[in-house]
KOLTOR-37890 format. One record per residue (C-alpha): x, y, z. Coordinates in pm, whole numbers, plus 50000, padded with zeros to 5 digits. Example, Ala and Ser with C-alpha at 12.3 -4.5 7.8 and 13.67 -1.06 7.14 Angstrom:
512304955050780/513674989450714/
***
This chain:
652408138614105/649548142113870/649698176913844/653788170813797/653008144113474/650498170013328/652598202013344/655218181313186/652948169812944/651848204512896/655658221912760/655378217512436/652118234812434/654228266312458/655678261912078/651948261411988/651718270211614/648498270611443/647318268711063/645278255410814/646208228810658/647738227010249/648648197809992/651598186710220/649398172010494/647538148810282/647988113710250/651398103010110/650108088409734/647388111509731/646938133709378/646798163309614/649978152309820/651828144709448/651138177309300/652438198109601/655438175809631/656268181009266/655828218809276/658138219309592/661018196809397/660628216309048/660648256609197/660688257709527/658418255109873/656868287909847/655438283609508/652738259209701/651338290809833/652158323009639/651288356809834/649588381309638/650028421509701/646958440809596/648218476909527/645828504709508/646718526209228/644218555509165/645908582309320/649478578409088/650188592708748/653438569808735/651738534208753/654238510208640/657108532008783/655458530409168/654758492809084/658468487408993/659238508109341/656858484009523/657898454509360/661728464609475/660758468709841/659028433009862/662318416009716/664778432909944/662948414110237/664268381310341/662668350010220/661708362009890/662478335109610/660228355909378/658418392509301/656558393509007/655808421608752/653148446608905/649968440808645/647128468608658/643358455608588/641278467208268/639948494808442/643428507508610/642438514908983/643618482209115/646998462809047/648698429609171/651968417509289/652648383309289/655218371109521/656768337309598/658388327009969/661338308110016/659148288110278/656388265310270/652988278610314/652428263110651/656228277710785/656778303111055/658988316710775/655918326610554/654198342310846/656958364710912/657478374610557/653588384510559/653758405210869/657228422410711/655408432310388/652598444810578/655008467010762/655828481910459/652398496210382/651858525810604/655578539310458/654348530710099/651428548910140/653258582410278/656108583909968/653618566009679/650068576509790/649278540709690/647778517109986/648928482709923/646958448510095/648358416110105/645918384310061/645938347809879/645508314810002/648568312710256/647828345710391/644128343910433/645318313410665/647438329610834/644808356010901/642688329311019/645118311711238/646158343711444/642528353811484/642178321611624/645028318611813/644348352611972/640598341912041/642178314512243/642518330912578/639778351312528/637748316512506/638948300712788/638468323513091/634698328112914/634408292812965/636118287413249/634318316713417/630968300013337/631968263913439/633148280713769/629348299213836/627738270813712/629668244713936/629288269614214/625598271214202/625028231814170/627818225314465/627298252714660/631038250614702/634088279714629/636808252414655/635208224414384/634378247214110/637878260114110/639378229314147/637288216013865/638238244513651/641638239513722/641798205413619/639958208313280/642868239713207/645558212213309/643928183813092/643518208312809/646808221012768/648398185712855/646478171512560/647308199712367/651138195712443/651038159112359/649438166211991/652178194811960/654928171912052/653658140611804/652378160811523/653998192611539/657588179411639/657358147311501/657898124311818/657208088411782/656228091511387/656078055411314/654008051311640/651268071911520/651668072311150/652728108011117/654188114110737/654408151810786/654848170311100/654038204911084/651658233711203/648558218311429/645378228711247/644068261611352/640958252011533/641548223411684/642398238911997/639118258511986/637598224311934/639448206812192/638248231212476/634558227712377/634108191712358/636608181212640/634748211212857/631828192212825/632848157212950/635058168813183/632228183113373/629678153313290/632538134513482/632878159613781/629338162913854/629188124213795/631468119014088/630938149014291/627418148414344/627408114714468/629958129514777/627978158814828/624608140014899/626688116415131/628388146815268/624648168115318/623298132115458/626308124515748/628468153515748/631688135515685/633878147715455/636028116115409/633388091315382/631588110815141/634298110714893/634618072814950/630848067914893/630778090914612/633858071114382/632668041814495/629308048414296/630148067814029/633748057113941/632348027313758/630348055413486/633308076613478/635758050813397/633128030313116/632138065412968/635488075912920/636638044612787/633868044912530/634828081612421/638498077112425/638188046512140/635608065111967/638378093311936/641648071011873/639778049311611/640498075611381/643968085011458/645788050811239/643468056710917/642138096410959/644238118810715/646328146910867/643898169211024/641668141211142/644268123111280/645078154811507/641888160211596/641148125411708/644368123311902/644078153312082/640138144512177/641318107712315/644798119512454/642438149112641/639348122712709/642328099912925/643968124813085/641008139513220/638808114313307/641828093713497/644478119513632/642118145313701/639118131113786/639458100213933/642818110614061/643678146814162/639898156914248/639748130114515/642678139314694/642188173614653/638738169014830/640478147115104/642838171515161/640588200715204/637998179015438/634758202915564/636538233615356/635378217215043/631818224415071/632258261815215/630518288315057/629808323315204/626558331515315/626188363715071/627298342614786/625218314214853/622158339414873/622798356114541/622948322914354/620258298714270/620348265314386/619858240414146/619258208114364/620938182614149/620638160514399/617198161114478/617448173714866/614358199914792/612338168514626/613358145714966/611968173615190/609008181214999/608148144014980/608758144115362/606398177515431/603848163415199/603178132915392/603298149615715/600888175215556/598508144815417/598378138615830/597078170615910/592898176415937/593368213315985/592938241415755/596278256815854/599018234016081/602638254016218/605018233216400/607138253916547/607438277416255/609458307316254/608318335316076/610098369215889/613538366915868/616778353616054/617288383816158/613978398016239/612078367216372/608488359516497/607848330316643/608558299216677/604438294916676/602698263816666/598948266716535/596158242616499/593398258416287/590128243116201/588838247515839/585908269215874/587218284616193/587728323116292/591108339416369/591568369716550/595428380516459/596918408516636/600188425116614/602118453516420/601558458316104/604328445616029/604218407916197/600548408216039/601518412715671/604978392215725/602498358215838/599978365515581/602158365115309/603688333015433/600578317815507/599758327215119/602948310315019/604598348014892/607438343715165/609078317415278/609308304815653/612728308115830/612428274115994/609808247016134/606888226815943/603758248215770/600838234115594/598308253615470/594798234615340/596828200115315/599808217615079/603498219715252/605008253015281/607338266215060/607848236614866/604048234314750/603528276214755/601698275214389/599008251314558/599208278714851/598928311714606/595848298014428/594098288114762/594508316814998/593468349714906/594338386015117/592598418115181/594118442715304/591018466915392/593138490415603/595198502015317/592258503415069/592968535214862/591298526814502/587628539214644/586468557814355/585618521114151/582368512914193/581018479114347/579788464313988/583288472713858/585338454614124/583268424614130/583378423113828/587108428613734/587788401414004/585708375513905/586508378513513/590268370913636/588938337513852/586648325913571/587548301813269/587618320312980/584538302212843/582568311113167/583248350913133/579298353612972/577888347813344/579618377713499/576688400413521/575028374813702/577438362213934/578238404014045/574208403214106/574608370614321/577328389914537/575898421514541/572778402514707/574808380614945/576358414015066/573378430415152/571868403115319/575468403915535/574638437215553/571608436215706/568268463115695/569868497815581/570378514715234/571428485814996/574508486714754/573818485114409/576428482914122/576328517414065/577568522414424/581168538814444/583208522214700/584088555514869/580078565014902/580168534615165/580798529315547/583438514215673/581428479315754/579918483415381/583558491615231/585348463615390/582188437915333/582468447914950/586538443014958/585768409415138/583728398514874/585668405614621/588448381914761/585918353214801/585118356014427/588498337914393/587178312314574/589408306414827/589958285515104/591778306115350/591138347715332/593718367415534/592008399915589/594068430915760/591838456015906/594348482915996/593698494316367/591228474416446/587218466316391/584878492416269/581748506416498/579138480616490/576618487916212/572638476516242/573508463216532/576458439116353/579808440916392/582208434816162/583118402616209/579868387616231/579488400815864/582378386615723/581668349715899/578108351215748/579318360115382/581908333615331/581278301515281/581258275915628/584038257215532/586148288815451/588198295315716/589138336015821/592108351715981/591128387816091/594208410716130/594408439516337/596138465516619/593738451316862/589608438016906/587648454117123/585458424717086/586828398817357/583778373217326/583438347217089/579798366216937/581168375416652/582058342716533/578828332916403/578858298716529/582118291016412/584938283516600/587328307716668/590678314116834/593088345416911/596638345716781/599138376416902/602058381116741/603908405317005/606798400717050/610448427517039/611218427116699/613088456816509/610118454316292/611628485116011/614898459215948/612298432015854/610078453915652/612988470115440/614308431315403/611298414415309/610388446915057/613838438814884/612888401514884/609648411814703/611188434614427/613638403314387/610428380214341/
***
């Protein structure tokens, strides 16, 4: 039915005509209305709005006879009342043509006689060699009205198409961004046909105070779209939200379209009401173009706000149930979600407090890590800050939980906390507090120990605390070597490629505890290095970072199975095994990166 009434509604739209508006839609008793009514009763309709043909005569010998030619041409055409004498300017390379219509300026009539005299130019040109250009007044709005007119459709499926991706990414819905669309395209051209029929045809003239029906102003249509765009989707997301969070909340499609009009249909039916008698205040007093504007703007304010959206988008939602809220998988991963309703705040208030419980450095509960279709896990880990982890695992699982763990990927499923901040919801917390070294893939080895330390810690410092970094790379350099042990001691002049492998990964370890983390993920490729001085790697590492630091050591395997190389603190082992088609996961999660 409502789609019925605004089809209907919507006919006259079809005998759309457009332009800008002359002396004959002003006020009746207005100078302006007097003067063009007494030009129309003493010559004629046409001599409101007098076309002017610009001829360009430099390329002629025989001026005034190729004028006279011109001038014959013109008045053969039908709906000339008038052609004037062809007049050349002082300097002779330019003439004019006046010429009067039978028709009004604002009359289909006029328009056609334009486009005919036009039609004459390319066969003026050939026989005359004189170009001729028509322009004045009437014509320059006529120009303006077609450009308009033709920028109409253009203008709609541009908005339209953006109302649709926009809607589409709030909703994460196919069927209520179309719908909506559809709607505000039925309200439009309803509203549109309604104006047409009053002011255009001149239905009901008393009713609305219409003197002069003629030609609907040229942009109003333009203007229609963009403001009525606007509240008609302030009053869809108005009552759509609401059924979407009582949809996301119980599942039912039914009740969520009764909680959601039952909440917002109070708004949508006060702000409409307030916009619609802002608009039709002007229609009784507004002069001609006003009074179009403002009754197309109320007529397209009611329409929408209680046929379309209070009417037809309800029972369009009942009808389609569960469909409503479909949206393919692919689609719903290439579009951002915008969270309008505030689900992602809900859950991160939710992870938050359970994170607040937590006294561990690093709490999973029943996470799932990777991807849906490469998973590892579900693991549950309780890690004490301070503590030592011994990871192993492919390469692959390793880097996949230490970027999650950093808060650079997210976790398929379950609860993470890392140092009190929920995972993925509080990741910026996570990215400033964990840092990662990845010593097995160390290839920069030509930079010298003074330079790294010092590039890193420049980055961590304030700007106004950049003067101590020459002391605070001496402080490292002597914390490393007493890691390090009895043996030849680095300097800053030491390249990183001139050292072992304990004194190359001590020195990259250091260099991510200059950010001052509290959680360093640190890959060593295949495994520990030889022992050095009689200290293994591990032992190193615990005795350079600070006690309340807490270190996850990646790697193929440990050779070490005893708990010595924890240097008192307490330590656990983690394996990540498990059948994975670990190349799927790495080519995904590379693609996620570049994407990042």
């Amino acid at each position: 039915m409502v789609v019925g009434v605004l089809g209907t509604l919507a006919i006259p739209a079809l005998s759309l005509d457009l332009n800008l508006p002359d002396g004959g839609s002003e006020p009746a008793g207005s100078t302006q209305r007097e003067a063009y009514q007494l030009i129309k009763d003493g010559f004629g309709p046409g001599y409101n709005g007098p076309l002017i043909v610009v001829v360009d005569i430099t390329q002629t010998t025989d001026i005034f006879g190729d004028l006279d030619t011109i001038g014959a041409q013109i008045r053969d055409l039908p709906g000339v009342a008038y052609v004037g004498t062809g007049t050349p300017n002082p300097t002779v390379d330019t003439a004019i043509i006046q010429v009067m219509p039978d028709s009004a300026p604002d009359a289909a009539a006029t328009k056609d006689l334009v486009q005919m005299i036009r039609d004459l130019g390319p066969g003026i040109t050939a026989s005359l060699g004189t170009p001729i250009a028509v322009t004045g007044a009437t014509a320059v709005g006529i120009d303006i009205s077609n450009r308009l007119t033709d920028a109409l459709i253009p203008f709609a499926l541009i908005v339209v198409g953006l109302s649709i991706i926009l809607l589409m990414m709030v909703f994460r819905s196919v069927f209520v961004p179309i719908k909506a669309a559809l709607g505000f395209l039925l309200s439009v051209f309803a509203a549109i046909g309604a104006t047409v029929a009053i002011f255009q045809w001149g239905w009901f003239p008393d009713l609305f105070g219409v003197e002069n029906p003629g030609p609907i102003l040229s942009f109003l249509p333009i203007l229609l779209m963009a403001v009525l765009f606007g509240l008609a989707m302030d009053y869809e997301v108005f009552l759509v939200s609401g059924m979407r969070e009582e949809f996301m909340r119980t599942g039912n499609a039914r009740q969520s379209i009764i909680h959601g009009f039952a909440h917002a249909g109070r708004v949508v039916t006060a702000a409409a009401l307030i916009m619609f008698f802002v608009f039709f205040a002007f229609v009784p007093d507004g002069t001609g173009a006003i009074k179009g504007i403002a009754f197309a703007l109320a007529i397209g304010v009611m329409l929408d706000a209680f046929l379309v959206r209070m009417t037809l988008v309800p029972a369009a939602m009942a009808l389609a149930g569960n469909a409503a809220w479909w949206l393919p998988r692919w689609l719903g991963r290439l579009l951002p979600n915008v969270d309008i309703e505030g689900e992602g705040l809900r859950q991160h208030l939710h992870d938050s407090a359970w994170a607040a419980e937590q006294t561990d450095a690093i709490t999973a509960d029943e996470v799932v890590f990777g991807l849906e279709t490469a998973p590892i896990g579900p693991l549950s880990l309780s890690i004490p800050a301070g503590s030592l982890v011994r990871l192993t695992g492919t390469a692959g699982h390793r880097r996949v939980v230490a970027a999650t763990l950093a808060g650079r990927l997210d976790p398929v499923s379950g609860r993470l906390q890392v140092l009190g901040y929920p995972l993925p919801s509080d990741r910026q917390q996570a990215l400033r507090r964990v840092a990662l070294a990845d010593i097995g893939e160390h290839r920069d080895t030509e930079i010298t120990v003074g330079e790294l330390l010092a590039e890193r810690l420049r980055l961590t410092l304030p700007w106004y605390r950049t003067a101590s970094v020459a002391s605070r790379r001496a402080d490292w350099i002597s914390s490393i070597n007493r890691a390090l042990g009895a043996g030849q001691p680095v300097t800053a002049a030491t390249t990183i490629s001139a050292l072992p492998a304990h004194g190359r990964a001590t020195v990259l370890f250091a260099a991510a505890l200059t950010e001052r983390p509290g959680v360093v993920f640190v890959d060593l490729g295949e495994g520990l290095p030889e022992p050095f001085l009689g200290r293994d790697l591990a032992t190193v590492l615990a005795m350079l970072a600070p006690p309340t630091t807490t270190l996850v050591l990646g790697a193929a395997r440990f050779d070490i199975d005893g708990p010595e190389s924890a240097h008192d603190r307490p330590w656990q082992q983690i394996d990540l095994d498990a059948p994975v088609d670990v190349d799927l996961m790495m080519d995904s999660l590379d693609g996620k990166a570049l994407q990042r």
